[in-house]
C-alpha positions in Angstrom: 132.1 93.1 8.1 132.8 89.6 9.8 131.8 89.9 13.4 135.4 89.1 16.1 135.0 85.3 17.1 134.2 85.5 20.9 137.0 83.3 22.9 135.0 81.6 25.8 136.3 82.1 29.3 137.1 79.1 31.1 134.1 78.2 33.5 135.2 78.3 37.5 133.9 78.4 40.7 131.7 81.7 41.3 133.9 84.6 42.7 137.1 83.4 41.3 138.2 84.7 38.8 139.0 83.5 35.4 141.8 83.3 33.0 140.9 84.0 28.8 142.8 84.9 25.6 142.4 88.8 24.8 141.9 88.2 21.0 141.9 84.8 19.6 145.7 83.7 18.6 146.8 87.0 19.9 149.2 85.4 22.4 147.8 88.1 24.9 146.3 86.6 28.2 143.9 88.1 30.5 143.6 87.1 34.3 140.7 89.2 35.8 138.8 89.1 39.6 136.3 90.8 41.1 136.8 93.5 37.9 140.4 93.5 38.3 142.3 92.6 35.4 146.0 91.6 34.7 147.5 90.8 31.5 150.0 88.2 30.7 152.0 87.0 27.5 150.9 82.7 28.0 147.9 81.2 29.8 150.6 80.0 32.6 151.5 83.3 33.6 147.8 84.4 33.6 147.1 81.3 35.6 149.9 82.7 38.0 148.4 85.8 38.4 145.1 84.9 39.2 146.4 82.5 41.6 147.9 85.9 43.2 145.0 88.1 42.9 143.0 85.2 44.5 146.0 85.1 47.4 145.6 88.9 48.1 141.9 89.1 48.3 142.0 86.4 50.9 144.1 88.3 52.7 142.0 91.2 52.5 144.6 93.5 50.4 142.7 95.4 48.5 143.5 93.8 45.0 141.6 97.0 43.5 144.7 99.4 44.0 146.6 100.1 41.0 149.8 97.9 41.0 152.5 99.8 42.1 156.6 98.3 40.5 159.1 97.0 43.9 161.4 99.9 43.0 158.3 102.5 43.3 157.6 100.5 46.7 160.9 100.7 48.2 161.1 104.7 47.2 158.1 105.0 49.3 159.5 102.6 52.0 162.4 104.7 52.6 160.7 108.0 52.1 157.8 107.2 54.4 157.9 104.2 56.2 161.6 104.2 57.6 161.2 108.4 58.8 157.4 107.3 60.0 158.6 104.4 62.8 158.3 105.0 66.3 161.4 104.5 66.7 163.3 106.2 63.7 166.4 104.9 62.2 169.3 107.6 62.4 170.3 109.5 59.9 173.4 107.8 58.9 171.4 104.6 58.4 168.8 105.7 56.5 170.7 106.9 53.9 173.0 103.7 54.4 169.7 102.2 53.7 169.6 104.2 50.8 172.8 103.4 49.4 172.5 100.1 49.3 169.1 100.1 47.5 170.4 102.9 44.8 173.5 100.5 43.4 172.2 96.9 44.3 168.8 96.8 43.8 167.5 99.8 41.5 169.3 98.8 38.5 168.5 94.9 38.4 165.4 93.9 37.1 163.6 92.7 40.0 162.9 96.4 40.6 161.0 96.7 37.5 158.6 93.8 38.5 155.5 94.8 39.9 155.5 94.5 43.6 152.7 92.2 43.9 154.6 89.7 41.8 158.0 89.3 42.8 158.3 85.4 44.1 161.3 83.5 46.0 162.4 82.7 42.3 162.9 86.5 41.2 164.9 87.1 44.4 167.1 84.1 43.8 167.7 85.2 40.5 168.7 88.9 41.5 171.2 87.4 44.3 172.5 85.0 41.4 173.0 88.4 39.1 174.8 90.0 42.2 176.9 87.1 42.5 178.1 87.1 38.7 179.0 90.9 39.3 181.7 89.6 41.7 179.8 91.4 44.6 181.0 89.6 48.0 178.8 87.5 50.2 178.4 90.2 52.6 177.1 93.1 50.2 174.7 90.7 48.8 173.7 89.8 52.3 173.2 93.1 53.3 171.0 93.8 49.8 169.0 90.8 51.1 168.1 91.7 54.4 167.0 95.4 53.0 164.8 93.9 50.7 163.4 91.7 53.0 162.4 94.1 55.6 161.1 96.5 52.7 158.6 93.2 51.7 158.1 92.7 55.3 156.9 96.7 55.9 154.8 95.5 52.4 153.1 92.8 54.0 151.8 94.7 56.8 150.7 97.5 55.0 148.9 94.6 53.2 150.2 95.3 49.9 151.1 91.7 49.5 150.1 88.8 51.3 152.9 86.7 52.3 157.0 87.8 52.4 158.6 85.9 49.1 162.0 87.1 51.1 161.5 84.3 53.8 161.6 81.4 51.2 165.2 82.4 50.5 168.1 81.6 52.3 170.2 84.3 53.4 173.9 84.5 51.3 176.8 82.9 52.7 179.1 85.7 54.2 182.1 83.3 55.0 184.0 84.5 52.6 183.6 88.0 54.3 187.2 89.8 54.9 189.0 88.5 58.2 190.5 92.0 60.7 193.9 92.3 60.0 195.3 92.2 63.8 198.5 93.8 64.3 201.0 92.7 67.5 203.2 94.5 69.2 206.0 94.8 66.8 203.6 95.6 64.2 202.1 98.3 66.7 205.8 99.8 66.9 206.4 100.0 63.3 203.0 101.8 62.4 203.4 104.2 65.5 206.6 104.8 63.6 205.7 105.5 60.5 203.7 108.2 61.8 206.6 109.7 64.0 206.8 113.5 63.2 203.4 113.7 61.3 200.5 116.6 61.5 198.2 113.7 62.4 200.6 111.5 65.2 198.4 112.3 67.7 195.3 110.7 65.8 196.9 107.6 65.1 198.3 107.2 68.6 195.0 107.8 70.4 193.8 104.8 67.6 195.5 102.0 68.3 196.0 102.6 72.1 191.9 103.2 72.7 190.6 101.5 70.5 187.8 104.1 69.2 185.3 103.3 66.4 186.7 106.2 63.8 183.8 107.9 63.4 184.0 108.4 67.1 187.3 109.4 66.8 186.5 112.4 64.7 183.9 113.2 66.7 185.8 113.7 69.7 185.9 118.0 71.1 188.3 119.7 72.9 185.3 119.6 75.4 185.4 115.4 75.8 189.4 115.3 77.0 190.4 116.3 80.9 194.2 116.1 80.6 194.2 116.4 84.2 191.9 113.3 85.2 193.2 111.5 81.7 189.8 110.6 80.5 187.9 110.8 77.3 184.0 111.4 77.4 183.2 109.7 74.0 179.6 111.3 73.2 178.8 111.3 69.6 180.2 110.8 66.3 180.9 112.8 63.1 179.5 111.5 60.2 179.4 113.0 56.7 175.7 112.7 55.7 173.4 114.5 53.0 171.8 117.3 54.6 169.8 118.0 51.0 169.3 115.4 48.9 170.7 117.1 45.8 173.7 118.4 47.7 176.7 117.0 48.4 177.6 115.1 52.0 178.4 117.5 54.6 180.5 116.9 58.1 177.5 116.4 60.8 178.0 115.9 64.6 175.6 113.4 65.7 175.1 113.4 69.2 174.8 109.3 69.8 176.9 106.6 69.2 176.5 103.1 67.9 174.7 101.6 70.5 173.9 102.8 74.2 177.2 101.3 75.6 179.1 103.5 73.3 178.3 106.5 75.5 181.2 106.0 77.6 183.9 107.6 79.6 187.5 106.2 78.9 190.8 106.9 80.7 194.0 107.1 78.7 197.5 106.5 79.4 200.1 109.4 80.8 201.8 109.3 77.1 198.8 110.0 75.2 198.4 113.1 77.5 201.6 113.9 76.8 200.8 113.7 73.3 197.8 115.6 73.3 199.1 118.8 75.1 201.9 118.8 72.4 199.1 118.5 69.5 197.3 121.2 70.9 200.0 123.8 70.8 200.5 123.0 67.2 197.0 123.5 66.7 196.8 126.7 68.3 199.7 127.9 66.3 197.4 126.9 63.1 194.7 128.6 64.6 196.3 131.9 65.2 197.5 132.2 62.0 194.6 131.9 60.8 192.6 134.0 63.0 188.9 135.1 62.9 189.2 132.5 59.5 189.2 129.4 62.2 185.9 127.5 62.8 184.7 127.6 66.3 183.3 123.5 66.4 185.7 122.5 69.0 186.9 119.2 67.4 190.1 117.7 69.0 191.3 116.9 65.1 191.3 119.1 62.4 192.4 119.8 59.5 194.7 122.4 58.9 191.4 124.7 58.4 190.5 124.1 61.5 187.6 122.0 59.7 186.7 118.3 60.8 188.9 115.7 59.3 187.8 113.7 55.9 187.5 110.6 56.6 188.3 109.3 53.1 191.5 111.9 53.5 192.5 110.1 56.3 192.4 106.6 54.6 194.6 107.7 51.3 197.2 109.2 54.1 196.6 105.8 56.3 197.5 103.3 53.0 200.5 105.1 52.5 201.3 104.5 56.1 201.1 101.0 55.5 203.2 100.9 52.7 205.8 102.7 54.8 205.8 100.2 57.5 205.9 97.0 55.5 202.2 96.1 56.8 199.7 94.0 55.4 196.2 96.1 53.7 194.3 97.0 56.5 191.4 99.4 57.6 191.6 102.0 59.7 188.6 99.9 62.0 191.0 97.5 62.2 193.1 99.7 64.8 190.6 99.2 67.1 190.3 95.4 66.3 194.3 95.3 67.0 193.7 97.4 70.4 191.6 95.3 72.1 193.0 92.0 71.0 196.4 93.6 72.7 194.5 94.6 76.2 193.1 91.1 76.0 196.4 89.7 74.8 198.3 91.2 77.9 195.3 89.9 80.3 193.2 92.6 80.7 189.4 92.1 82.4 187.1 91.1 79.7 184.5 93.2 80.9 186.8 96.0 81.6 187.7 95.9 77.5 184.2 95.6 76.7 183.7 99.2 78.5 186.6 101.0 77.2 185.9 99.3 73.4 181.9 100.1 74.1 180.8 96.9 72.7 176.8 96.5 74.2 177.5 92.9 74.8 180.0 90.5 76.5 179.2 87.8 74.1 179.9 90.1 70.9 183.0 90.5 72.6 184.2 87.2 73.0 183.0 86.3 69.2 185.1 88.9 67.2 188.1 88.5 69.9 188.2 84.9 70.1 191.3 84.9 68.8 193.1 86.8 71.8 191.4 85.0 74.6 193.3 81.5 74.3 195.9 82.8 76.0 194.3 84.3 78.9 192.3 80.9 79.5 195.6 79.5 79.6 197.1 81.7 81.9 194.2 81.4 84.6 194.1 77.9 84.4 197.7 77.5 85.3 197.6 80.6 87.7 197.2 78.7 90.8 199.9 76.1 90.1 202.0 77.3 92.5 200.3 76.4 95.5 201.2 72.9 94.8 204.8 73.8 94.1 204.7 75.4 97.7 203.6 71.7 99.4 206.2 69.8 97.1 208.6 72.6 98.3 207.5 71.5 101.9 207.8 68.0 101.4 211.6 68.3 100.3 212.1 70.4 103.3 
């Protein structure tokens, strides 16, 4: 029997590492350091791969570990890394986190790469497959920056050496959807296509407070004083997975956004009105219901006495729309419209950034540029009279 023709390795420096075909004209490629071996279907990619085994040990990752694929790496990342931070990311982010991973990143081939050799070139070509799904510049942003903190949390677990993330730009999210902004008259005819509906009072409180909607839902009978007229906004009701394998459940969460959304607001004397006439019609639902009713408090429910659905809310709010011959809109673009209007009418800009519970002034002026124009205006030609007084005293 004819003994297999040994292919001789390529001579290198000592200690590193050395590229060689597995069987002569197999086509199968070997790249193998300090006993660890990775194979490759050319001599470039083999080349590649040493170069990266060569990268890793000068790092000090230990190259020795078996390689683990980015999607079995980010499963881990949110699993253990994310819950294990000092500072924990809430519940509702995590499994936003989650989300995003599950339909943007999971199902591309970048996740099947082994994690050690995803490059700046894999992760332009995922964004480039994102992009020729139609997905707009801000989901494929947001897919981005997920990654990139995943390979970041890699990095310092030294699992790879350097961030391939940071060699990519970030995609463009100018083409992100603008707030609709309603005015006054367009304020009118929404309040008015809601006149005489279960859910008046929701809407109302809306677009005249300007609360985030998941605060909104969140608020209890607890939060309102009708006497005083103010609002104690405290938490948020999110529908999150309590169990993985079950379905999302309506969960109180007792913080907001950020700290400044922990806030006390006062209303005006019509929403009170408004409120004490919702609250006999939910006591009426209540009774008739009877030991059935659910004792969480909320200031909206359902006619269950259960915490609104928020996706419920937004088939009711479309048809709304429709009703009142207005543009497509979302239902966080109520708040938009309600602070452009207290701006509009020359309201303190710090005073709206308390009763909005935006954390900062400058995040403020950004998203309400639009409605401050006017008010610059205003002031500027505020003290104009004083010189109408001395021409007025001249002519005398």
């Amino acid at each position: 029997m004819a003994r297999r023709k040994l292919i001789p390795k390529p001579k290198r420096g000592y200690g590193n590492g050395s590229v060689h075909e597995e069987k002569e004209d197999s086509g199968r490629w070997i790249a193998e350091l300090d006993g660890v071996r990775r194979r490759a279907k050319s001599r470039e990619e083999a080349e590649e791969k040493l170069r990266l085994l060569q990268e890793l040990r000068d790092h000090r990752v230990d190259i020795g570990k078996s390689s683990q694929l980015l999607g079995q790496w980010l499963t881990i990342w949110l699993s253990v890394c994310l819950p294990g931070r000092e500072k924990p990311l809430k519940a509702r982010t995590l499994q936003g986190y989650a989300e995003i991973i599950r339909l943007y990143i999971t199902p591309y081939r970048i996740s099947q790469l082994a994690l050690e050799t995803v490059s700046a070139k894999d992760i332009r070509a995922w964004l480039a497959e994102l992009k020729c799904k139609g997905l707009s510049g801000n989901t494929r942003a947001n897919a981005f920056r997920r990654l990139r903190t995943a390979l970041a949390d890699a990095c310092r677990e030294k699992l790879i050496a350097a961030n391939p993330a940071d060699e990519v730009e970030e995609p463009d999210t100018s083409d992100a959807k603008k707030p609709v902004v309603l005015g006054l008259a367009g304020v009118a005819r929404f309040l008015a296509a809601w006149e005489g509906h279960r859910l008046y009072a929701l809407f109302a409180t809306a677009i005249t407070i300007g609360l985030r909607p998941s605060e909104l839902l969140g608020l209890r009978w607890q939060d309102v004083d009708l006497d005083a007229r103010t609002i104690c906004v405290q938490g948020q009701l999110h529908r999150l997975k309590v169990d993985l394998d079950q379905l999302r459940k309506p969960v109180w969460v007792d913080s907001t956004k950020t700290p400044a959304g922990q806030r006390t607001i006062h209303f005006p004397p019509e929403i009170a009105d408004i409120f004490v006439v919702w609250r006999e019609l939910q006591q009426q639902e209540q009774a008739a219901l009877g030991l059935a009713w659910p004792h969480g408090g909320y200031l909206f429910t359902t006619l269950a006495g259960t915490p609104l659905n928020k996706d419920n809310i937004r088939r009711d709010f479309k048809k709304s729309l429709r009703r009142a011959g207005l543009p497509d809109m979302t239902r966080h673009d109520l708040r938009h419209s309600a602070a452009s209007l207290m701006l509009a009418q020359g309201e303190d800009i710090e005073a709206v950034k308390e009763v909005i519970g935006h954390s900062s002034r400058a995040v403020l002026e950004r998203i309400y540029a639009h409605a401050l124009p006017e008010n610059k205006r205003r002031a500027g030609e505020s003290l104009g009279f004083l010189l109408r007084r001395e021409d007025e005293e001249k002519e005398e």
